[in-house]
Jmol script that loads the backbone (N, CA, C; Angstrom):
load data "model"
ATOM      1  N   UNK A   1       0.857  -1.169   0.000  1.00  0.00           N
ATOM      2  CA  UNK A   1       0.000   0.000   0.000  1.00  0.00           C
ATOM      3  C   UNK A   1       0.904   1.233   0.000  1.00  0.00           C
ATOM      4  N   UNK A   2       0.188   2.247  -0.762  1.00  0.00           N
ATOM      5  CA  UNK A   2       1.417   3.624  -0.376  1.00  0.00           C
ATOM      6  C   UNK A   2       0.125   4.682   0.055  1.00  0.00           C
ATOM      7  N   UNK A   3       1.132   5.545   1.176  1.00  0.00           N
ATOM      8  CA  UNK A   3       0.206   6.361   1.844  1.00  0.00           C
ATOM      9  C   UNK A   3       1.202   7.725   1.572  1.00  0.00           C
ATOM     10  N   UNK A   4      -0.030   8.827   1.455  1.00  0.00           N
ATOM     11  CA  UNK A   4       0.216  10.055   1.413  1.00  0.00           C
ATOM     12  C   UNK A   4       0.358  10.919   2.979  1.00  0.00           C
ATOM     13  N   UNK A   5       1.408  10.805   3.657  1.00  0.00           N
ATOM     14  CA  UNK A   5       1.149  11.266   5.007  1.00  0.00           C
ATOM     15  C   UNK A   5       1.933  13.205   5.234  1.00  0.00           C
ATOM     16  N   UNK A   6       1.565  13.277   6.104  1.00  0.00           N
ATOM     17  CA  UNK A   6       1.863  14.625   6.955  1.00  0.00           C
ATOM     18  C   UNK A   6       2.827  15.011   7.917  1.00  0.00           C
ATOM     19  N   UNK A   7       2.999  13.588   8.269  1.00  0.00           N
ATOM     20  CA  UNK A   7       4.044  13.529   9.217  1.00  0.00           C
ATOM     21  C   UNK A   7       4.337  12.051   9.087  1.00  0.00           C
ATOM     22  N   UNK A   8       5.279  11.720  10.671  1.00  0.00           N
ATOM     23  CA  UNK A   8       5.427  10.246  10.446  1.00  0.00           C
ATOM     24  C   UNK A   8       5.579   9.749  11.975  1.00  0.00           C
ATOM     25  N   UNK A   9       5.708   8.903  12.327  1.00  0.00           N
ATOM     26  CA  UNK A   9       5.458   8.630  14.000  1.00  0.00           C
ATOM     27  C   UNK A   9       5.753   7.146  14.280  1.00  0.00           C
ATOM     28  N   UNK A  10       6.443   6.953  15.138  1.00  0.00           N
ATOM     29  CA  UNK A  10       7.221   4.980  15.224  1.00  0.00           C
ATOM     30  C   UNK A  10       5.800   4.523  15.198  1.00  0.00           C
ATOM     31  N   UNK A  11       4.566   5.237  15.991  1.00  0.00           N
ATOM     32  CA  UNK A  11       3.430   4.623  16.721  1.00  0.00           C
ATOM     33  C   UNK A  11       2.358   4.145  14.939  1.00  0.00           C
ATOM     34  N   UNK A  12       3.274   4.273  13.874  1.00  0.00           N
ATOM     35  CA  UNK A  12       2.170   4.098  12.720  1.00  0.00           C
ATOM     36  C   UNK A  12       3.400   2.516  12.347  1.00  0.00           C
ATOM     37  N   UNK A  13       4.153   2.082  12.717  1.00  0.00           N
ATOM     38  CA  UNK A  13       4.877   0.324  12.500  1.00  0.00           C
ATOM     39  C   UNK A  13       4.232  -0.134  13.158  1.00  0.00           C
ATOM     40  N   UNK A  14       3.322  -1.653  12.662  1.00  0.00           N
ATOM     41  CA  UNK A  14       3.089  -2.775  12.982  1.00  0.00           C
ATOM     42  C   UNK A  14       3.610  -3.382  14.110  1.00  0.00           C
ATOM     43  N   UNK A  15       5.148  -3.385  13.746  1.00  0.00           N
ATOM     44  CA  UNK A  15       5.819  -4.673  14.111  1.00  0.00           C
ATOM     45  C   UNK A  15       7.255  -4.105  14.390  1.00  0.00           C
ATOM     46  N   UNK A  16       7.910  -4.808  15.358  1.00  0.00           N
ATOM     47  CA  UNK A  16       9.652  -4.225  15.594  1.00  0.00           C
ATOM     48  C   UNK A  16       9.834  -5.763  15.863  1.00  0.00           C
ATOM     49  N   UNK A  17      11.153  -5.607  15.384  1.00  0.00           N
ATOM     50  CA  UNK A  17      11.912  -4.773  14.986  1.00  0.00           C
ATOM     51  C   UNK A  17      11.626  -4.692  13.246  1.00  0.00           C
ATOM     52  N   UNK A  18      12.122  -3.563  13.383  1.00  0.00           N
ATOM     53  CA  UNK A  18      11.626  -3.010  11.903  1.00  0.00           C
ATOM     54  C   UNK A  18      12.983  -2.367  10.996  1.00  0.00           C
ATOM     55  N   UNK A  19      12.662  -2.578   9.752  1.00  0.00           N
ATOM     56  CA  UNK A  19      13.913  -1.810   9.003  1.00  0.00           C
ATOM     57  C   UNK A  19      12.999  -0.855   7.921  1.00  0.00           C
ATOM     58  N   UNK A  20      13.904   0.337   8.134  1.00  0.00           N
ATOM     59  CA  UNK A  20      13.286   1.651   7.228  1.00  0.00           C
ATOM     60  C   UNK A  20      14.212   1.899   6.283  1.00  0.00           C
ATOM     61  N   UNK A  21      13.691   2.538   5.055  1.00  0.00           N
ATOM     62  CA  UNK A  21      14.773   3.489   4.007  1.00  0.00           C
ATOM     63  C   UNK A  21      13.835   4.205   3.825  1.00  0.00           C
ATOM     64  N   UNK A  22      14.601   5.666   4.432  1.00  0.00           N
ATOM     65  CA  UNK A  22      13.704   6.479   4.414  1.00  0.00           C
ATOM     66  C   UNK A  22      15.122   7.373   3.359  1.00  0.00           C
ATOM     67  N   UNK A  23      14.138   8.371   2.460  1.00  0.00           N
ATOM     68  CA  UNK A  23      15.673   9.204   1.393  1.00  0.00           C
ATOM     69  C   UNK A  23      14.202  10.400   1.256  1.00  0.00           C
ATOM     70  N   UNK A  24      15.207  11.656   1.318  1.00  0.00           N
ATOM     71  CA  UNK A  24      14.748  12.746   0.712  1.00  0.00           C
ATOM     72  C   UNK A  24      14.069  12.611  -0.943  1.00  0.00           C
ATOM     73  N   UNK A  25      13.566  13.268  -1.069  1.00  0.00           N
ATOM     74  CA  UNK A  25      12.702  13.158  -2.554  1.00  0.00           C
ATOM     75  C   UNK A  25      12.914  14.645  -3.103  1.00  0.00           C
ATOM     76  N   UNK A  26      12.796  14.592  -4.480  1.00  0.00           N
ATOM     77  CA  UNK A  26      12.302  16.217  -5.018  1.00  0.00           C
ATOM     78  C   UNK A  26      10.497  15.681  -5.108  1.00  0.00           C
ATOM     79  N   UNK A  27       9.955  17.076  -5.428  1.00  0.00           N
ATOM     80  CA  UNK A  27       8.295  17.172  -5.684  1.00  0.00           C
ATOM     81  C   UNK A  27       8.424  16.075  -6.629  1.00  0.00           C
ATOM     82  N   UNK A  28       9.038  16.303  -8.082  1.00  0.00           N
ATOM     83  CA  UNK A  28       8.743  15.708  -9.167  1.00  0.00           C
ATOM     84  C   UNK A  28       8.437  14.246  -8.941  1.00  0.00           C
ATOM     85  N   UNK A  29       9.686  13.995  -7.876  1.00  0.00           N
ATOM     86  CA  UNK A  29       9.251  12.421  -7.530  1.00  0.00           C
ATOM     87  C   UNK A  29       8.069  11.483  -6.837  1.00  0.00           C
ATOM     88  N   UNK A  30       7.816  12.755  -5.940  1.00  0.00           N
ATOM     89  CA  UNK A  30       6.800  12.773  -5.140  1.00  0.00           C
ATOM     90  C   UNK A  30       5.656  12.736  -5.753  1.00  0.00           C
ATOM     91  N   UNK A  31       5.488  13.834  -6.752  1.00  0.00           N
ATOM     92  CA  UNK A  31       3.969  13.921  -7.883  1.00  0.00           C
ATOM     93  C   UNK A  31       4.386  12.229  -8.768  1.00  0.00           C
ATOM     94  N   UNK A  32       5.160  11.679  -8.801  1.00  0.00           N
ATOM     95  CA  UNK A  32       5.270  10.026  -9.747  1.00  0.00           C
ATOM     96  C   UNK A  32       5.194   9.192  -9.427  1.00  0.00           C
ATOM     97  N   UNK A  33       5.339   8.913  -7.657  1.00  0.00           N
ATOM     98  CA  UNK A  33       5.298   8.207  -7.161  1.00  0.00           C
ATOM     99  C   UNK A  33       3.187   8.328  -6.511  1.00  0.00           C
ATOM    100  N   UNK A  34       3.150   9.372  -6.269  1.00  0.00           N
ATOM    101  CA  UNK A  34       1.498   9.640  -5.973  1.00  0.00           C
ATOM    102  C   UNK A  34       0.462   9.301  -6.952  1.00  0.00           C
ATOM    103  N   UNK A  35       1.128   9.298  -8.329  1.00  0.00           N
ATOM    104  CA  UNK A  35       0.024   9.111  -9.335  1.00  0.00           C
ATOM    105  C   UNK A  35      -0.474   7.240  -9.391  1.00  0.00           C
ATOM    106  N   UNK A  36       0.327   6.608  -8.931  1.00  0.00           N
ATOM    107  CA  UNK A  36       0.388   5.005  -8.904  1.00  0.00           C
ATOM    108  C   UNK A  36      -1.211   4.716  -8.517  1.00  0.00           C
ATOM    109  N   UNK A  37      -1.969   3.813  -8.823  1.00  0.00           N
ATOM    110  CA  UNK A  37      -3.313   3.589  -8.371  1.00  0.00           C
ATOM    111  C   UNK A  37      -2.869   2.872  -6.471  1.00  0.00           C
ATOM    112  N   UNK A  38      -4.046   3.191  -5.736  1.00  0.00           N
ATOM    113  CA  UNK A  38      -4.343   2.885  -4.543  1.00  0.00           C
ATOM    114  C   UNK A  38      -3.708   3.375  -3.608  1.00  0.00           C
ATOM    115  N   UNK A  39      -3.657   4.839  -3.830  1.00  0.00           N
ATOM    116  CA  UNK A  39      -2.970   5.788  -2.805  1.00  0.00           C
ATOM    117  C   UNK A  39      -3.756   6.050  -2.065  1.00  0.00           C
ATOM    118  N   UNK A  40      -3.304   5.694  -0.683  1.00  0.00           N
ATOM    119  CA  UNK A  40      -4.665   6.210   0.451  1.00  0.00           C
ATOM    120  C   UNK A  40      -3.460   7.738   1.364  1.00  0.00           C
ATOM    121  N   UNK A  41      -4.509   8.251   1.339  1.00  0.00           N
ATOM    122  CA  UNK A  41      -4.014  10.050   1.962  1.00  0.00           C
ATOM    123  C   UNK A  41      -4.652   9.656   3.471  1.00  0.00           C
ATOM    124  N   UNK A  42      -4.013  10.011   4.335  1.00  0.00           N
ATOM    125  CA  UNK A  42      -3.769  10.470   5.533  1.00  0.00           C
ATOM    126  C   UNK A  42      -3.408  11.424   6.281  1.00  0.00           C
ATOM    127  N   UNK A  43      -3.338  12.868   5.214  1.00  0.00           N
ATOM    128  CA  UNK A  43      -3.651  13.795   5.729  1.00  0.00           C
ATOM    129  C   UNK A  43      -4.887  14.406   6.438  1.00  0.00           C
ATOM    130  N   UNK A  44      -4.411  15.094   7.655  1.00  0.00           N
ATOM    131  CA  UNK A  44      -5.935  15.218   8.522  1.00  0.00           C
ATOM    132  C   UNK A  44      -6.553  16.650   8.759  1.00  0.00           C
ATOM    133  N   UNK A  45      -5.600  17.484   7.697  1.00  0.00           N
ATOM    134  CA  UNK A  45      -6.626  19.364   7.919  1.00  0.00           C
ATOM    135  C   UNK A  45      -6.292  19.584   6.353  1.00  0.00           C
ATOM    136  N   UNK A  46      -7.502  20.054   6.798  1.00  0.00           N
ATOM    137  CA  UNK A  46      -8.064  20.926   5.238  1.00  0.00           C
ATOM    138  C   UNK A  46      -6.672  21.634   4.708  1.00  0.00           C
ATOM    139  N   UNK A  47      -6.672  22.250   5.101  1.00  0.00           N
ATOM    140  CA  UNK A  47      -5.407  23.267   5.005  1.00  0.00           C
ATOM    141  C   UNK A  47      -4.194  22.662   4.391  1.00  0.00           C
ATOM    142  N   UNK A  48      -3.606  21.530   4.838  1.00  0.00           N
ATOM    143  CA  UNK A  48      -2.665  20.540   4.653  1.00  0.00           C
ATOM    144  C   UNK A  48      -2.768  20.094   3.402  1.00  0.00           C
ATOM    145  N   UNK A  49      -4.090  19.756   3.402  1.00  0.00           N
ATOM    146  CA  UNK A  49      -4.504  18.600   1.989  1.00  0.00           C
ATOM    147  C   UNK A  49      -4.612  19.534   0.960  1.00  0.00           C
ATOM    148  N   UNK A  50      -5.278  21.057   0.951  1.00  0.00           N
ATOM    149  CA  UNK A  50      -5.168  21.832   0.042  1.00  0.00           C
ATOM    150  C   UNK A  50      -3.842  22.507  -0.696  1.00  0.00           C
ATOM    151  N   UNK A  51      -2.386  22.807   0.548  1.00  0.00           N
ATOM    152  CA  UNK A  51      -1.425  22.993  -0.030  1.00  0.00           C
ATOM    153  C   UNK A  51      -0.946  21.813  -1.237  1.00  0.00           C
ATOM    154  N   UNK A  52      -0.872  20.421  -0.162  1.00  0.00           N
ATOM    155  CA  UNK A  52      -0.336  19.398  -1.019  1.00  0.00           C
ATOM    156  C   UNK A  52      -1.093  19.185  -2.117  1.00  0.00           C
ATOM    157  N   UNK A  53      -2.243  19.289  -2.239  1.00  0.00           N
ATOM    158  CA  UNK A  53      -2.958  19.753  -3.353  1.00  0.00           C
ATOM    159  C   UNK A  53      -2.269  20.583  -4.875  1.00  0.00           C
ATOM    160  N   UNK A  54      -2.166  21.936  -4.558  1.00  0.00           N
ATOM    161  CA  UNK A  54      -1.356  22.566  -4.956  1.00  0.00           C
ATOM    162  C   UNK A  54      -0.048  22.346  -5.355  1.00  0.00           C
ATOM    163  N   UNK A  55       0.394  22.152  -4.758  1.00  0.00           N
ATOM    164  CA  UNK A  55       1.895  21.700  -5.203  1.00  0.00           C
ATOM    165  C   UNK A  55       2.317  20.083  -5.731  1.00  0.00           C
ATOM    166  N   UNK A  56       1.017  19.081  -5.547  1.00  0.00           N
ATOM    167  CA  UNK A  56       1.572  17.892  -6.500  1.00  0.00           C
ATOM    168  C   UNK A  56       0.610  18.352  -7.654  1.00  0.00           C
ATOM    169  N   UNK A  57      -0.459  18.618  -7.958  1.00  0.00           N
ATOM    170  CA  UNK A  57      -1.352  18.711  -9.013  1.00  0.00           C
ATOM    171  C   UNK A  57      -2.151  17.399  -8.555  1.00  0.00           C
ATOM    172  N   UNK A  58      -2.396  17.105  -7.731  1.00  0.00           N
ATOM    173  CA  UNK A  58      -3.868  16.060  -7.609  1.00  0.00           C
ATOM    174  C   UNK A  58      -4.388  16.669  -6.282  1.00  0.00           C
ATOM    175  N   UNK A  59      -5.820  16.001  -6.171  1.00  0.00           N
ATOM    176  CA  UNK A  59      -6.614  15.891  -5.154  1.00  0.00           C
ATOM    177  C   UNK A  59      -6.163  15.655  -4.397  1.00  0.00           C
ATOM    178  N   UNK A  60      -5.840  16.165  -3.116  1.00  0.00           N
ATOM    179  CA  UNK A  60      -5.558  15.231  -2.027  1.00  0.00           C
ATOM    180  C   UNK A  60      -6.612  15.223  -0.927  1.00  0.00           C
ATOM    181  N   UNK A  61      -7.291  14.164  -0.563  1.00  0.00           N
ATOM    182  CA  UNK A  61      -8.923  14.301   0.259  1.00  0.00           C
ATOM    183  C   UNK A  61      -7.986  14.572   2.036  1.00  0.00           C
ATOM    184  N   UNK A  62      -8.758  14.811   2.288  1.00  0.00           N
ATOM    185  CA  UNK A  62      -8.677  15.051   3.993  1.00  0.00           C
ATOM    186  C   UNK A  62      -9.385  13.594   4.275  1.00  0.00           C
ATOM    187  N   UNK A  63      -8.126  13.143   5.550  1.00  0.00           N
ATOM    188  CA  UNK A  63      -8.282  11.646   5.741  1.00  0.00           C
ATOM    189  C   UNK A  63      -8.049  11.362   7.255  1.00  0.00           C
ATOM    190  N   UNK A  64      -9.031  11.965   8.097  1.00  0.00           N
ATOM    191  CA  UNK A  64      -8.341  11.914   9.394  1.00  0.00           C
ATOM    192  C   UNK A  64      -8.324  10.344  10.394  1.00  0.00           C
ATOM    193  N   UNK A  65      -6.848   9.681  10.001  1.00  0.00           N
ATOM    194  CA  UNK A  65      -7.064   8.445  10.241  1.00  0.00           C
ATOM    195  C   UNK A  65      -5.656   8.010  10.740  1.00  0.00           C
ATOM    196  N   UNK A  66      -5.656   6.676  11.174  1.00  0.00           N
ATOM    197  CA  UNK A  66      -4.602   6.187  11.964  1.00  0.00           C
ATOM    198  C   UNK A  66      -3.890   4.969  10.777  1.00  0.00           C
ATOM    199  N   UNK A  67      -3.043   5.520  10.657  1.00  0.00           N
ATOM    200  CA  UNK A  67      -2.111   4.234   9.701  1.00  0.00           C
ATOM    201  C   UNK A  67      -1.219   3.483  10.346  1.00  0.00           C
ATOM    202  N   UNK A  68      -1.468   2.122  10.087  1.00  0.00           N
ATOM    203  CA  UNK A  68      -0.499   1.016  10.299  1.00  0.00           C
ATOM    204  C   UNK A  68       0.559   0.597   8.973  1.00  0.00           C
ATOM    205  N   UNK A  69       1.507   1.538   9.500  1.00  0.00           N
ATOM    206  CA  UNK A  69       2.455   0.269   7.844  1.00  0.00           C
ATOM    207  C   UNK A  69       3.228  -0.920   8.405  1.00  0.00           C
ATOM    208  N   UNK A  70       2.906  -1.757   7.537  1.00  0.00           N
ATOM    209  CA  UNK A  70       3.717  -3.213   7.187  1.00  0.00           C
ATOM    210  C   UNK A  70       4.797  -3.209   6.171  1.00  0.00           C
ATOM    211  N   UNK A  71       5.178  -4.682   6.291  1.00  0.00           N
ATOM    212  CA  UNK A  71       6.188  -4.643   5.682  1.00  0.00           C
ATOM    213  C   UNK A  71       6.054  -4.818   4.501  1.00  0.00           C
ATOM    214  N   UNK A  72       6.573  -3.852   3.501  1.00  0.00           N
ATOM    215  CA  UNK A  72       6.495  -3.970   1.628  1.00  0.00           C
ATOM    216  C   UNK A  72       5.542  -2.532   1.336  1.00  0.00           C
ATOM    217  N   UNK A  73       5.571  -1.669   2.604  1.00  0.00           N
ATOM    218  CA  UNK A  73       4.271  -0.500   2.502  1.00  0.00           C
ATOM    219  C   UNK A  73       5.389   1.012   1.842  1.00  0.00           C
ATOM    220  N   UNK A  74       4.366   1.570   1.557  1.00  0.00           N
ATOM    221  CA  UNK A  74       5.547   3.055   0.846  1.00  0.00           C
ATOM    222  C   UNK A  74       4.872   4.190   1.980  1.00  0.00           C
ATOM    223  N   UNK A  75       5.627   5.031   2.522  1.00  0.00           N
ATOM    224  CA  UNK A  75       4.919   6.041   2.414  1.00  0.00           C
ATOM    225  C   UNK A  75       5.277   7.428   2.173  1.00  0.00           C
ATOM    226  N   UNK A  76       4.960   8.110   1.593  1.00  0.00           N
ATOM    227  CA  UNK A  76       5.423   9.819   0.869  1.00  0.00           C
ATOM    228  C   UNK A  76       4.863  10.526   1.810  1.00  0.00           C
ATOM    229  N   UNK A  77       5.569  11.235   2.629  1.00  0.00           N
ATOM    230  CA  UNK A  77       5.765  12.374   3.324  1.00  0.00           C
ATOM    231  C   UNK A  77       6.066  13.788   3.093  1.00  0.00           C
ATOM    232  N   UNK A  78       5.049  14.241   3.106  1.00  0.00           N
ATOM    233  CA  UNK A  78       5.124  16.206   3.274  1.00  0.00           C
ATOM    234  C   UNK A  78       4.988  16.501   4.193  1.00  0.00           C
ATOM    235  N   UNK A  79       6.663  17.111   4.675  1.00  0.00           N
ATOM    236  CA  UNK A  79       7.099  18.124   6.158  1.00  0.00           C
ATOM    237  C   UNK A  79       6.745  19.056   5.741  1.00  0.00           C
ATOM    238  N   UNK A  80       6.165  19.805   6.138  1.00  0.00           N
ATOM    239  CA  UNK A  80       6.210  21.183   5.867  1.00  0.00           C
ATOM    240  C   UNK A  80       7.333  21.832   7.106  1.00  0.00           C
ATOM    241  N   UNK A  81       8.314  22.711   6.876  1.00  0.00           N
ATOM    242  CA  UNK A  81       9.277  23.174   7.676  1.00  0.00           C
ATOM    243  C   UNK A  81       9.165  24.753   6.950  1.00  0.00           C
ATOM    244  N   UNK A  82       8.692  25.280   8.437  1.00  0.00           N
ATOM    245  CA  UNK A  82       8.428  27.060   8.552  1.00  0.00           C
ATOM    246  C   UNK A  82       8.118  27.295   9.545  1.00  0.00           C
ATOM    247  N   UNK A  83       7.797  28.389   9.821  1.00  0.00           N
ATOM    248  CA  UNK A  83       6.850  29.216  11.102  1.00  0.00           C
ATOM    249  C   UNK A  83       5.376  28.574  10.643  1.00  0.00           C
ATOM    250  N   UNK A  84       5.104  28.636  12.357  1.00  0.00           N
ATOM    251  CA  UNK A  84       3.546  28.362  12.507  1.00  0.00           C
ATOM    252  C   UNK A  84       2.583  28.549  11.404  1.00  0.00           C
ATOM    253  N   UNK A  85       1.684  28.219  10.642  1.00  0.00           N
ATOM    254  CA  UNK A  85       0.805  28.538   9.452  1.00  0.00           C
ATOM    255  C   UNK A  85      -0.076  29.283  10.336  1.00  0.00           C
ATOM    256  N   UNK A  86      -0.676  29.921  10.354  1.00  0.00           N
ATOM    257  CA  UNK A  86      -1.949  30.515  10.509  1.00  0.00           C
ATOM    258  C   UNK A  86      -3.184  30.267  10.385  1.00  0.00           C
ATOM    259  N   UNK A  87      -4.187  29.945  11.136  1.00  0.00           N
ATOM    260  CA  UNK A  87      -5.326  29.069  11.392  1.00  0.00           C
ATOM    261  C   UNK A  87      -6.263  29.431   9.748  1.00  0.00           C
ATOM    262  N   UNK A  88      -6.234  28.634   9.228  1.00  0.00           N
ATOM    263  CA  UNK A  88      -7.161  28.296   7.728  1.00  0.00           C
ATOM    264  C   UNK A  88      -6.148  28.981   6.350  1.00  0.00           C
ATOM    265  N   UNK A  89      -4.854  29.122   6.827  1.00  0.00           N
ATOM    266  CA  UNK A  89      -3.601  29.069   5.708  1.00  0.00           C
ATOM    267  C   UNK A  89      -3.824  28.121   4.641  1.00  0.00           C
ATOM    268  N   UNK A  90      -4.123  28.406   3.440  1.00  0.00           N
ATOM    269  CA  UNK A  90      -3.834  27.472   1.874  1.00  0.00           C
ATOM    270  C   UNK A  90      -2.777  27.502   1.337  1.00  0.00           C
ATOM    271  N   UNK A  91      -1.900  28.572   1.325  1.00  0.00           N
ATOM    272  CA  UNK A  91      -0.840  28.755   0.674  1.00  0.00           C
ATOM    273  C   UNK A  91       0.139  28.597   1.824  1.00  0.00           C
ATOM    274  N   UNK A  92       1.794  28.297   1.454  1.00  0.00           N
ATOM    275  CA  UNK A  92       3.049  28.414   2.115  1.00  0.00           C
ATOM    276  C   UNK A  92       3.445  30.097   1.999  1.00  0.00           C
ATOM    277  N   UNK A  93       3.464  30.397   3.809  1.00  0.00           N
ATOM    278  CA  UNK A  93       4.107  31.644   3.822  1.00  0.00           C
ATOM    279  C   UNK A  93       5.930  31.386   2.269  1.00  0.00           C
ATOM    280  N   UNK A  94       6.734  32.635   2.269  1.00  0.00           N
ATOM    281  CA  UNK A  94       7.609  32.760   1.723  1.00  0.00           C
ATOM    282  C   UNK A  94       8.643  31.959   2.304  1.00  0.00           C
ATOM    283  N   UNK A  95       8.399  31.941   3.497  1.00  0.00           N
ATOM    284  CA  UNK A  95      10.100  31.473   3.787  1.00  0.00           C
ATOM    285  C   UNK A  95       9.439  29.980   4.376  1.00  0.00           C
ATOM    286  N   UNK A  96       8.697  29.547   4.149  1.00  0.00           N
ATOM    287  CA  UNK A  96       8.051  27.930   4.046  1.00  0.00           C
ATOM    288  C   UNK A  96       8.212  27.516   3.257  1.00  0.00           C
ATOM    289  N   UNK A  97       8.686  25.817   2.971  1.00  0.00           N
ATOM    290  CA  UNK A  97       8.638  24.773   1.891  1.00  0.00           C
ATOM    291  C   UNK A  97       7.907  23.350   3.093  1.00  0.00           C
ATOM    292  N   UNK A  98       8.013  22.855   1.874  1.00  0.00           N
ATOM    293  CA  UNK A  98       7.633  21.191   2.502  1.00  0.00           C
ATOM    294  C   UNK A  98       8.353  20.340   1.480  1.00  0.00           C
ATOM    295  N   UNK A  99       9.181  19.418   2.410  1.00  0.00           N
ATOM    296  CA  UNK A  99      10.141  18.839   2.249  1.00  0.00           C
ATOM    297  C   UNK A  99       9.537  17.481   2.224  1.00  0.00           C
ATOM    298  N   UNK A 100       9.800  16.213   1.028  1.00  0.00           N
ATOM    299  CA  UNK A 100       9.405  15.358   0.581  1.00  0.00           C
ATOM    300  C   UNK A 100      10.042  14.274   0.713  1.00  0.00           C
ATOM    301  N   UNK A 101       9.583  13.099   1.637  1.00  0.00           N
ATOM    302  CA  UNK A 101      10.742  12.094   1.546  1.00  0.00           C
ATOM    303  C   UNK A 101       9.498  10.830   1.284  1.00  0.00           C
ATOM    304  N   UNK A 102      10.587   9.827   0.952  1.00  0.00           N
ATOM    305  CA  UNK A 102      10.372   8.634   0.626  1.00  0.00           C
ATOM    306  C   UNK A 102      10.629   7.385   2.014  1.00  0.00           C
ATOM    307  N   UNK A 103       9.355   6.709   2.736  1.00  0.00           N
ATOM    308  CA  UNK A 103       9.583   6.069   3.270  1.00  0.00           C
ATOM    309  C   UNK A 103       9.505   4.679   2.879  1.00  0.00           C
ATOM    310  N   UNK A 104      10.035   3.733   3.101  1.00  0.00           N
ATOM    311  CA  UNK A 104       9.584   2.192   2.580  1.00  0.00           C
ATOM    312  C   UNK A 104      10.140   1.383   3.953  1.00  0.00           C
ATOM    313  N   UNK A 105       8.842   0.515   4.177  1.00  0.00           N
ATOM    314  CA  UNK A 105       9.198  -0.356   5.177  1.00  0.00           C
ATOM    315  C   UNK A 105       9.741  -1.603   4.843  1.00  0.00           C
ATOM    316  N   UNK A 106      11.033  -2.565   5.001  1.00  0.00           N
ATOM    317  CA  UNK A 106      11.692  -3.302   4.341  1.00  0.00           C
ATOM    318  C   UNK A 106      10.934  -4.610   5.100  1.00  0.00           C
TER     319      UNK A 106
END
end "model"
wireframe off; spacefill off
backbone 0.3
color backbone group
């Protein structure tokens, strides 16, 4: 399964001991790897899902839910790294990005 997440948290592994490869991504990779059929989003504010929205070019639904990954699971991560957003923010202030990595559980 590959999941579209927001963050990332030990408390979303199954099982330990566990092995990760986790690698930085550009967008481009991020928008190629998202287009694959049976992407479930796990992003959980509007706000969130509308930037990433924006910046891959797809839908991303608001998914306020608890993920378990297993082993053989993907998941694509958008950090966003800035100052605080501002309560109902769509856009990234200027000196905000969101930083894209690639997780895979081995």
């Amino acid at each position: 399964m590959t999941y579209l997440l927001n963050a990332f948290s030990l408390n979303m592994l199954a099982h330990f001991p566990v092995s990760l490869h986790i690698d930085a991504i550009p967008l481009e990779t991020a928008r190629e790897l998202l287009t694959r059929p049976v992407i479930e989003s796990a992003v959980g504010h509007a706000e969130t899902a509308a930037i990433f929205s924006q910046l891959l070019g797809i839908p991303v639904p608001v998914q306020r839910r608890t993920v378990t990954l297993q082993s053989g699971d993907l998941a694509i991560i958008g950090q966003y790294r800035g100052p605080r957003l501002p309560e109902g923010a769509t856009t990234l202030p200027a000196d905000a990005t969101i930083a894209w990595y690639r997780v895979t559980i081995l």
